[in-house]
VOFI-586791 format. One line per field, with one value per residue (C-alpha): residue number from 1; residue in one letter; x, y, z. Coordinates in Angstrom, 3 decimals. Last residue first. Layout:
k	(NUM, ...) $
r	(A, ...) $
x	(X, ...) $
y	(Y, ...) $
z	(Z, ...) $
END
This chain:
k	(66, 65, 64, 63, 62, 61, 60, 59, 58, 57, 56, 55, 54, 53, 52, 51, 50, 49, 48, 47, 46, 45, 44, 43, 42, 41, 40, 39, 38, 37, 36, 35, 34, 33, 32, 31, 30, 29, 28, 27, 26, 25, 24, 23, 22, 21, 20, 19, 18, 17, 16, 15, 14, 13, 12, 11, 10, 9, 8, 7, 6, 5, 4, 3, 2, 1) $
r	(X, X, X, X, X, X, X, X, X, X, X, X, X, X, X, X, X, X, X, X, X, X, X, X, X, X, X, X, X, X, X, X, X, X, X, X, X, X, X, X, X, X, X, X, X, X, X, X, X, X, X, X, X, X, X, X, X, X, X, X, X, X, X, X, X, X) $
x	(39.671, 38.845, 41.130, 43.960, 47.157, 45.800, 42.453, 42.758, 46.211, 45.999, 42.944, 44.660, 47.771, 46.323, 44.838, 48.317, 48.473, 47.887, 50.362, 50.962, 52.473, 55.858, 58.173, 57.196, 58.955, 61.760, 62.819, 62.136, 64.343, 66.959, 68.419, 72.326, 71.320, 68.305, 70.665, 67.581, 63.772, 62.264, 63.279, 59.826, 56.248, 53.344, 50.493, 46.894, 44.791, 41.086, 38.395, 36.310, 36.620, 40.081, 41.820, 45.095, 48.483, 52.121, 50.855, 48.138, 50.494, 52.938, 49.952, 49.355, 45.319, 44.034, 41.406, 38.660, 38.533, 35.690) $
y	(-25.585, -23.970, -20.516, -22.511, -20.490, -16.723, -16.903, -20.377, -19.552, -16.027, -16.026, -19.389, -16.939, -15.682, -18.820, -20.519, -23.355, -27.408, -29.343, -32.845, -35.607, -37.138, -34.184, -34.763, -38.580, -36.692, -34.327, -37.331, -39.511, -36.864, -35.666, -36.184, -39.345, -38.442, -36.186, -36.606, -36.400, -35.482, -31.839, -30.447, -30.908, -31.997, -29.254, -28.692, -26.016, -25.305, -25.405, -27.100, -30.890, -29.923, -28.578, -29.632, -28.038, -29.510, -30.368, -27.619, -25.058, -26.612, -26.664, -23.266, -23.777, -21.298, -18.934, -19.249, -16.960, -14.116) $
z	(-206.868, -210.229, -209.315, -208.027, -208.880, -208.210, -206.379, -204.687, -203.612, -202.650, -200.887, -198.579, -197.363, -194.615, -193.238, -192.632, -194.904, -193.485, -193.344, -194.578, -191.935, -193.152, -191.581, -188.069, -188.074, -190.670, -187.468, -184.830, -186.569, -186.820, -190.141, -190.966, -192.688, -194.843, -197.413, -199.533, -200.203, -197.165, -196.509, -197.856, -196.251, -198.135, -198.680, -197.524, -198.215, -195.888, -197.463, -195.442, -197.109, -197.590, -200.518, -202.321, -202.624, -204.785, -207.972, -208.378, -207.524, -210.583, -213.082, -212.290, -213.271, -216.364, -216.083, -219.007, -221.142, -221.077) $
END
C-alpha cells in the first residue's frame, strides 16, 4: 500500500502539541490593521488551540504522518 500523502496547505497552517493536541495561528492579522482595536489584534497574536472534535479529522485526513 502507498504511502498517504501530507496536504501540504494543512500542514502549513496546524501543528501538534507535545499531547496531541493541534495548534493553529489566528487569522485577521495581516491587513486593514487600522480599523481593528488594540485589544482585538493584542488577542489575535496568541495561537489557538482546535476544538477536540475536529482533531480526528485533521490528523486522519490532512495530517496522517503528524
Amino acid at each position: 500500500m502507498p504511502k498517504m500523502k501530507t496536504k501540504k496547505s494543512a500542514a502549513k497552517r496546524y501543528s501538534f502539541t507535545g499531547t496531541g493536541k493541534v495548534k493553529y495561528k489566528k487569522q485577521n492579522l495581516r491587513h486593514i490593521l487600522t480599523k481593528k482595536s488594540s485589544k482585538r489584534k493584542r488577542n489575535l497574536r496568541h495561537g489557538g488551540i482546535l476544538s477536540s472534535d475536529n482533531v480526528p479529522v485533521i490528523k486522519k485526513r490532512l495530517l496522517p504522518y503528524g
